[in-house]
C-alpha positions in Angstrom: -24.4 -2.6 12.4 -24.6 -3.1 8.7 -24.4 -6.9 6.7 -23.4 -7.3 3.5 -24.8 -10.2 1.6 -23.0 -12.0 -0.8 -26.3 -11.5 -3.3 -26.0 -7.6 -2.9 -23.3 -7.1 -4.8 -21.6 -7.4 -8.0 -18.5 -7.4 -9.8 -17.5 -5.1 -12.5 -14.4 -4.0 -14.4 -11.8 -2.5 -12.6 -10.4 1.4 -13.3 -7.6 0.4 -16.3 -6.2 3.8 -15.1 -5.5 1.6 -11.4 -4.9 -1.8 -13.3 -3.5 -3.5 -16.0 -5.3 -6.3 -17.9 -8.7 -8.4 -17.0 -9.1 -7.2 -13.5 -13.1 -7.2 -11.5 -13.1 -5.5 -8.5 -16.5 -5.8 -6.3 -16.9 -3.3 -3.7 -18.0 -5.0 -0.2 -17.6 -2.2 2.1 -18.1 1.5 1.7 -17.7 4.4 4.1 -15.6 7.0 3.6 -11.8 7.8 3.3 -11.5 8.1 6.9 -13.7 4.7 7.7 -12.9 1.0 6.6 -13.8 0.0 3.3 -13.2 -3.2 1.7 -13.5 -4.7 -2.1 -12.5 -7.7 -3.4 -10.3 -8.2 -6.7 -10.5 -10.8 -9.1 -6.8 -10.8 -11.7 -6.4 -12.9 -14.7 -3.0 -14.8 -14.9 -0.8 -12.0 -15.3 -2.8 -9.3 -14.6 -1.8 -6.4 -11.8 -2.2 -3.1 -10.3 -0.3 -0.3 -10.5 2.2 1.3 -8.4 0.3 2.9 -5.4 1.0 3.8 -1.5 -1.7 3.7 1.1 -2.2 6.5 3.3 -3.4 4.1 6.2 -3.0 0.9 6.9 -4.3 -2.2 4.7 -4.8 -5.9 5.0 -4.8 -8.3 2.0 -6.5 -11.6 2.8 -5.7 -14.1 -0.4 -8.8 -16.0 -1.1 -7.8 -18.5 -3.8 -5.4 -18.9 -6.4 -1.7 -17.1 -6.5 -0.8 -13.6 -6.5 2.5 -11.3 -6.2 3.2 -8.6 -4.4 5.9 -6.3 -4.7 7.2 -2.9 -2.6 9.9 -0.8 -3.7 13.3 -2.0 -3.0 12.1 -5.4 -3.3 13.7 -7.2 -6.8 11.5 -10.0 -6.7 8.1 -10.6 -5.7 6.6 -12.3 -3.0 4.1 -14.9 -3.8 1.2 -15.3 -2.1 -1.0 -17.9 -1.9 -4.9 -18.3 -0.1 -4.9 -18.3 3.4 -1.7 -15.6 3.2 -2.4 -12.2 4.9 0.0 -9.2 4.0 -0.2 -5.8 5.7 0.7 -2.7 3.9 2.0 -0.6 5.9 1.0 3.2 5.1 3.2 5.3 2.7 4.4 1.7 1.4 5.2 2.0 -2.6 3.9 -1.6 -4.0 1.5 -3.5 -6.0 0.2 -6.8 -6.3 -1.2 -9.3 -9.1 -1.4 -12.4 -10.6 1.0 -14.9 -11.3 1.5 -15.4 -15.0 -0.1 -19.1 -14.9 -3.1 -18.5 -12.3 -5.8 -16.0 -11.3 -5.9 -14.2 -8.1 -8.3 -13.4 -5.5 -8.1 -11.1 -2.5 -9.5 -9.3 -0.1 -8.2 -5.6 0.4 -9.4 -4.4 3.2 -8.3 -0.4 4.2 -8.4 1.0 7.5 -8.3 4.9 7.0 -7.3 7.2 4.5 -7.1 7.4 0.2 -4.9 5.7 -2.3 -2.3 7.3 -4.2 -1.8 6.0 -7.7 1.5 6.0 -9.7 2.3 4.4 -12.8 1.8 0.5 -13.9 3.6 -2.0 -13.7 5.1 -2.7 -17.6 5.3 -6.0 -18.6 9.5 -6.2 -18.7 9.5 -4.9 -14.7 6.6 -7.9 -14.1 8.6 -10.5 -15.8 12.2 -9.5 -14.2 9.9 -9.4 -10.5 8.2 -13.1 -11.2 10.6 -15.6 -9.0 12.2 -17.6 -11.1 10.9 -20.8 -10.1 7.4 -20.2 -10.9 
């Protein structure tokens, strides 16, 4: 059994080679590749990750303000908005972010296995996936 207090741990920058802009990840939960871990991310308006697949399955629990997320195929994002849950199902090509007006916070919480990273998300491709009433 193992709990986490909320006065444990701290935020911190997150890997600009995984994200583009003012993004804080704080790391909740650690195991190991093939244990859950969680972390929770904190994106300025705009502000995303990069194109990446899961190897196992994932859960993102959207805390407060409003995010996108976006999976190949897909030509405009979903938004998502607290209380939303999304799960990314493994080998899934996607990322997620900010809206352009409002910060974003979530929970990603990952079953089993590592992340594969691919490129960001440029700002043209964000803008053209933004839904058009936002």
């Amino acid at each position: 059994m193992k709990i986490v207090r909320a006065s444990d741990i701290t935020a911190e920058a997150a890997d600009p080679a995984k994200w583009t802009g003012q993004v804080w990840r704080t790391n909740i939960l650690t195991t190991t590749t093939d244990g859950l871990r969680s972390d929770q991310f904190v994106c300025a308006p705009g502000h995303r990750s990069n194109w990446h697949i899961h190897e196992g399955e994932q859960a993102l629990v959207i805390l407060s303000g409003r995010g996108l997320i976006a999976w190949e195929g897909l030509e405009t994002a979903e938004v998502l908005q607290p209380g939303d849950w999304v799960h990314v199902s493994p080998g899934t090509p996607h990322w997620h972010g900010a809206v352009p007006d409002d910060i974003f916070v979530h929970l990603a919480i990952t079953a089993t296995g590592g992340t594969v990273w691919r490129g960001p998300v440029d700002d043209e491709a964000y803008r053209r996936s933004v839904p058009g009433d936002l």
